[in-house]
LOPA-740772 format. One line per 4 residues: number of its first residue (from 1); for each residue y, x, z of C-alpha. Coordinates in Angstrom, 2 decimals, decimal comma. Layout:
NUM = Y/X/Z  ...
This chain:
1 = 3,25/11,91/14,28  1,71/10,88/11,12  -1,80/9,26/10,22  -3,46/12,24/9,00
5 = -2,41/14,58/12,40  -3,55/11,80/14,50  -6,88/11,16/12,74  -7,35/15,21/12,78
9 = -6,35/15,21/16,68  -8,72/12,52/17,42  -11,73/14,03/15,93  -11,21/17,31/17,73
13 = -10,96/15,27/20,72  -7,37/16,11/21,61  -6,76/12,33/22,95  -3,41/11,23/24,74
17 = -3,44/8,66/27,26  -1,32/5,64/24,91  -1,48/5,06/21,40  1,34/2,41/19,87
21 = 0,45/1,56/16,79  3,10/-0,42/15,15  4,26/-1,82/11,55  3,85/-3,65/8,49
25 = 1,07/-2,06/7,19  -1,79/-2,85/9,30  -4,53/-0,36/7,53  -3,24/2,78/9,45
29 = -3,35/1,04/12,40  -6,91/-0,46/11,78  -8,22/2,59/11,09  -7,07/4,62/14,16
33 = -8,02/2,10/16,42  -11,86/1,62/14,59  -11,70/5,19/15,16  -10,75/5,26/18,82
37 = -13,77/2,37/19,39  -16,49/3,34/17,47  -16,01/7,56/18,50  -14,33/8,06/22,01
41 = -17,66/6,65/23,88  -21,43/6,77/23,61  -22,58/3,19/22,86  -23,78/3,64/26,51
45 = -20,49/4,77/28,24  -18,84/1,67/26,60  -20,56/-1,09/28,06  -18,87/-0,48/31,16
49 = -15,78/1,61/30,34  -14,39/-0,45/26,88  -12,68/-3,38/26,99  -10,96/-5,05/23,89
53 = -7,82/-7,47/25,16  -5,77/-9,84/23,18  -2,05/-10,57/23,51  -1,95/-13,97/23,13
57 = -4,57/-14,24/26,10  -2,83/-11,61/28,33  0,19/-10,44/29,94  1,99/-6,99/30,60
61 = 0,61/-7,18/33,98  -3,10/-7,99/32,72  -3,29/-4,88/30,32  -1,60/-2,46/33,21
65 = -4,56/-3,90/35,55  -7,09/-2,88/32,69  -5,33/0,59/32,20  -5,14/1,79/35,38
69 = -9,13/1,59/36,53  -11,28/4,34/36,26  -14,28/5,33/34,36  -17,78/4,85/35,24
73 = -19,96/7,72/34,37  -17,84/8,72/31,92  -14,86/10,87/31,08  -12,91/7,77/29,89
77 = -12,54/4,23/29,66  -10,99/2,83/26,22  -8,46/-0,56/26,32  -7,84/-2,20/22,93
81 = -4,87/-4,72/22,53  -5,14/-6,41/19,50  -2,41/-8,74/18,52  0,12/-6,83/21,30
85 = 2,82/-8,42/19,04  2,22/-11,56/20,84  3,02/-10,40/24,90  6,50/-12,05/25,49
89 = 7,17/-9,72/28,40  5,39/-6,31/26,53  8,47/-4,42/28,09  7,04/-4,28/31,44
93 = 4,31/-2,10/30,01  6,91/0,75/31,17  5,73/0,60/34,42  2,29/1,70/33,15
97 = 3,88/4,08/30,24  5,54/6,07/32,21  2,62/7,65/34,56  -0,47/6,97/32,48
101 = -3,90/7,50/33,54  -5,34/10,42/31,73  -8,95/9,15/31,96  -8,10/5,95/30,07
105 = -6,65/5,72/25,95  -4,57/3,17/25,98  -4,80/1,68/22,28  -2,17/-0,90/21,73
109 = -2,03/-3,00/18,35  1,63/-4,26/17,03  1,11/-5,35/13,58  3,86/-6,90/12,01
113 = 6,92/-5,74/13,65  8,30/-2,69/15,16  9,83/-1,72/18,68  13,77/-0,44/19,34
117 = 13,44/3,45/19,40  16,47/2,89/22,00  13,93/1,11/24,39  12,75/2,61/27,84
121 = 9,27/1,34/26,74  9,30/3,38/23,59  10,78/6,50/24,20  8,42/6,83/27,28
125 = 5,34/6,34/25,15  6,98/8,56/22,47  6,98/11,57/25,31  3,48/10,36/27,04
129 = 1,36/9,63/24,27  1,82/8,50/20,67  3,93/6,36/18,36  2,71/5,54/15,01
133 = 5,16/3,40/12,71  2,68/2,13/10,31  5,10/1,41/7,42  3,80/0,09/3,78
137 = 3,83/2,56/1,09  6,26/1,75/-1,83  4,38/0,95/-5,31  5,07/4,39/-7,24
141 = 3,73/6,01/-3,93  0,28/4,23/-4,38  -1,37/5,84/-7,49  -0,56/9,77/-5,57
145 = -2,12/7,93/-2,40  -5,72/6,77/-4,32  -6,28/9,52/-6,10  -6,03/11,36/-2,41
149 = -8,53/8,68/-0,73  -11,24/9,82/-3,23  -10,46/13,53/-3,04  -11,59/13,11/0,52
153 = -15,13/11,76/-0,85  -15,03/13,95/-3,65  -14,54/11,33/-6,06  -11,71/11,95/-8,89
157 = -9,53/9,34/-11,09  -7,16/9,78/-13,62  -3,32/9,43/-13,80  -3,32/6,02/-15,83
161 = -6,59/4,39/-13,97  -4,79/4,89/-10,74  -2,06/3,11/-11,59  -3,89/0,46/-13,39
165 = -5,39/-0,53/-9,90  -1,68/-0,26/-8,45  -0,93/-2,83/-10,97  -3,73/-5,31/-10,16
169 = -3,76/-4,39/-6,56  -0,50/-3,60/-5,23  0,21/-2,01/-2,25  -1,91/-3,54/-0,03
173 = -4,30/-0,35/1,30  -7,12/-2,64/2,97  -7,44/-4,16/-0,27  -7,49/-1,12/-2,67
177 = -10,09/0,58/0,06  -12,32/-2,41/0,10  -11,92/-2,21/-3,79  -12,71/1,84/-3,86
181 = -15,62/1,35/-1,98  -17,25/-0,95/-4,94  -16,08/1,70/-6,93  -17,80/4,57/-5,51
185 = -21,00/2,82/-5,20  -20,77/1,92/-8,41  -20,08/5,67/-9,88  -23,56/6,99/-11,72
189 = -24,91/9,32/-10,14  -24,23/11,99/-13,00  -20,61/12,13/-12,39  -17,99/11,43/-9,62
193 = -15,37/9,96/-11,48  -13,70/6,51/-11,63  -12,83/5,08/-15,60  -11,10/2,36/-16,72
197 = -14,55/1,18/-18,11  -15,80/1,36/-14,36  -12,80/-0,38/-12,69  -13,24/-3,50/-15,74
201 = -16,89/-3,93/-15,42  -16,64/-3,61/-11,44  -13,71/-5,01/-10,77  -12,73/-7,52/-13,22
205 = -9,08/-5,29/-14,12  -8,85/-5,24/-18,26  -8,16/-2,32/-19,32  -6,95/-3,31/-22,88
209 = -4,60/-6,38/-21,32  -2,61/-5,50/-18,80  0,95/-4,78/-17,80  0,42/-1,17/-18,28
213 = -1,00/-1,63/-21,72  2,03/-4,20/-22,31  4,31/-1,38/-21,52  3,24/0,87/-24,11
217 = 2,74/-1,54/-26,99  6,48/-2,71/-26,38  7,56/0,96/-26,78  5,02/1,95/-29,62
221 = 6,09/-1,55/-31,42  2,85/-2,54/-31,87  3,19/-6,35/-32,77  -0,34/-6,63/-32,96
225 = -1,76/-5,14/-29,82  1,56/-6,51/-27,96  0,23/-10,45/-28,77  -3,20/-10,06/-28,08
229 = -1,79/-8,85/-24,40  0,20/-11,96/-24,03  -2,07/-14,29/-25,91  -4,72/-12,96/-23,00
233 = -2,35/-13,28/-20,45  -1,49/-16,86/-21,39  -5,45/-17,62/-21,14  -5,85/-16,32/-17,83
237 = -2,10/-17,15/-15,80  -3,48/-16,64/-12,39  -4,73/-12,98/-13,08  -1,07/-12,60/-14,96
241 = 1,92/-14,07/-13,38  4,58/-14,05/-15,34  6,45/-13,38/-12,44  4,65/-10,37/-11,92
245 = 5,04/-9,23/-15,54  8,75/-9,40/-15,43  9,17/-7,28/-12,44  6,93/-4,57/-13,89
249 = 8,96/-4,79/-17,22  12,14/-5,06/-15,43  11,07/-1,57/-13,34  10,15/0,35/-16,20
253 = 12,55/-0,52/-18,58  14,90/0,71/-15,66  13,76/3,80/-15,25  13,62/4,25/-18,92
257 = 17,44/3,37/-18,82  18,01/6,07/-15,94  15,77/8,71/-17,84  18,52/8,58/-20,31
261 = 21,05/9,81/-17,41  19,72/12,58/-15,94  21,18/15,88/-16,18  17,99/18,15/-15,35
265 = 15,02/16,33/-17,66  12,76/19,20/-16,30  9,17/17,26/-15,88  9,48/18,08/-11,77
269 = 13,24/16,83/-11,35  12,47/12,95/-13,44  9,37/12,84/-11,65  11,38/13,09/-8,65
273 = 13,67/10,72/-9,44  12,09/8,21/-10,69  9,54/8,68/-8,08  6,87/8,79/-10,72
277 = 3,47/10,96/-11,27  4,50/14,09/-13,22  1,50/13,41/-15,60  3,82/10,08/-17,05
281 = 6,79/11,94/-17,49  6,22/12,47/-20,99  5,57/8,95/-21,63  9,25/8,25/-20,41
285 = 10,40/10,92/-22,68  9,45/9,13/-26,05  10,30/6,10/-24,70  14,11/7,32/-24,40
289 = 13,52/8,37/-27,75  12,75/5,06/-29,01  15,14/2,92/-26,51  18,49/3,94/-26,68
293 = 20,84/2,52/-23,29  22,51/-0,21/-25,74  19,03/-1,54/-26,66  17,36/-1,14/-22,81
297 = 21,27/-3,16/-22,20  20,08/-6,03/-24,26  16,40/-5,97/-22,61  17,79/-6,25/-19,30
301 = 19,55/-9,37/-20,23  16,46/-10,84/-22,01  14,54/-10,12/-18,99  17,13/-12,19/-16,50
305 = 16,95/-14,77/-19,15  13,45/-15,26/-18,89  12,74/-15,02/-15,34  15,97/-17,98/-14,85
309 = 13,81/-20,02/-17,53  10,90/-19,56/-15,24  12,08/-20,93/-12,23  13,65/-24,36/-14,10
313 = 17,15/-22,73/-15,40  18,09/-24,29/-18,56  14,73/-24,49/-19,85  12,46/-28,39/-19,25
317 = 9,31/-28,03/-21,49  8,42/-23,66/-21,94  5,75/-22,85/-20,68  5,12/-19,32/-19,33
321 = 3,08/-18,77/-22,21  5,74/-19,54/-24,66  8,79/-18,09/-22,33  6,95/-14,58/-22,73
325 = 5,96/-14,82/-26,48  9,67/-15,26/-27,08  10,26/-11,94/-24,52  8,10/-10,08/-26,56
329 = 9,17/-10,88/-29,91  12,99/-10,41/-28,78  11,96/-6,80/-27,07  10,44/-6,21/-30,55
333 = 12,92/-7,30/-33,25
């Protein structure tokens, strides 16, 4: 079951009796449990029917002992393991799993790592309760994911100031929600939309000098717009990696390279394919145009070059500053 239908089941208060919440990507699994706490009991029922455990200060045996008691003056009691990852003998939880009480939800947190579906322990949660495998959303799956987040508010962002943020912010979703949220405060109250002009002033993101804006100059050969990117880039490194910049360049120019490929260029099929908002499809389109495979070739071989003269390969005194000013003029000439 996915985070959505268990979010939906738990506010119609269609609970099950274990939830195993496991996976790299701990903001699904922070959110269902927050949910779980702060919903399932009055603030009066929980004083004597919540209990929040920790697995590096408890055993199997503790949380089963927790699990199996019985409400007081309520319909439930509520046990949180946090940090579950950490109980060396977790397997014997099967001797709770497999005849759960229905009066207590059994919330157990395992950030970080993931259980053998071939288990006893997880295919008897799977058929008793619920199994959530909280994985991290890849990068071009991040821009789709924000603009979603603020539907549900009834905020709205564009295409290009979406992925902006996925470009500053990555794919980390307890970031980019703690980063929304000075957004959406920060929206006037005229309008419910988040600009680039908003995300800058708020958030610190340029919106003239970034990798996206990099991108297109490189394409558009615009010399002049191109170095005052990299000549703000090499003024502010930590905000710029150069690390950073060449996997972004590396990823585009690929998928500029594959563009050239593809046998249906319908807008819906390269979306698809390069697992890219429809809305930028275009922008791949005159890219082709202007990069034919032989020249994309040669920028994939720059682009090696550089990052090798980054990490200490044949190069002693370029800076980063210097190592991309040479990238970009290359790209360019």
């Amino acid at each position: 079951m996915d985070f959505n239908q268990i979010l939906t089941d738990l506010k119609n208060k269609n609970y099950k009796p274990i939830y195993f919440l496991m996976g790299d990507e701990t903001y699904f699994i922070d959110e269902i449990t927050n949910y779980i706490s702060a919903n399932v009991l009055t603030e009066t029922e929980k004083i004597f029917n919540q209990v929040v455990l920790y697995g590096k200060d408890v055993d199997a045996v503790a949380v089963i002992d927790a699990a199996r008691r019985y409400p007081m003056m309520a319909s439930h009691q509520v046990v949180i393991v946090k940090e579950a990852q950490n109980i060396k003998n977790i397997d014997e939880l099967i001797h709770y799993s497999e005849k759960p009480l229905k009066t207590t939800i059994l919330v157990i947190n395992y950030k970080y790592k993931t259980i053998d579906k071939r288990k006893k322990l997880y295919n008897s949660i799977d058929k008793m309760g619920i199994v959530l495998n909280s994985e991290k959303l890849y990068e071009n799956k991040i821009p789709d994911w924000i603009t979603k987040y603020l539907a549900q508010s009834g905020y709205s962002i564009a295409p290009e100031s979406a992925a902006l943020l996925n470009e500053f912010l990555g794919n980390d979703l307890g970031k980019i929600v703690n980063e929304l949220s000075k957004l959406v405060i920060s929206v006037p109250s005229n309008t419910k939309r988040i600009t680039n002009d908003l995300i800058e002033k708020n958030i610190g993101i340029s919106k003239d000098f970034n990798n996206f804006e990099l991108q297109k100059a490189l394409v558009a050969r615009d010399v002049l717009k191109a170095n005052r990117i990299i000549d703000h880039f090499e003024k502010n490194p930590k905000d710029n990696p150069l690390v950073v910049t060449i996997a972004l360049l590396f990823s585009y120019f690929q998928k500029i390279f594959t563009y050239h490929f593809l046998k249906d260029k319908s807008k819906g099929a390269v979306a698809s394919v390069l697992k890219v908002n429809p809305y930028f499809v275009t922008d791949y389109e005159v890219a082709a145009k202007r990069l034919p495979p032989a020249k994309l070739v040669e920028i994939f071989s720059l682009l090696r070059e550089v990052d090798l003269k980054s990490k200490g390969v044949g190069n002693t005194s370029s800076t980063d500053g210097d190592l991309l000013k040479e990238l970009v003029f290359k790209i360019m000439h």
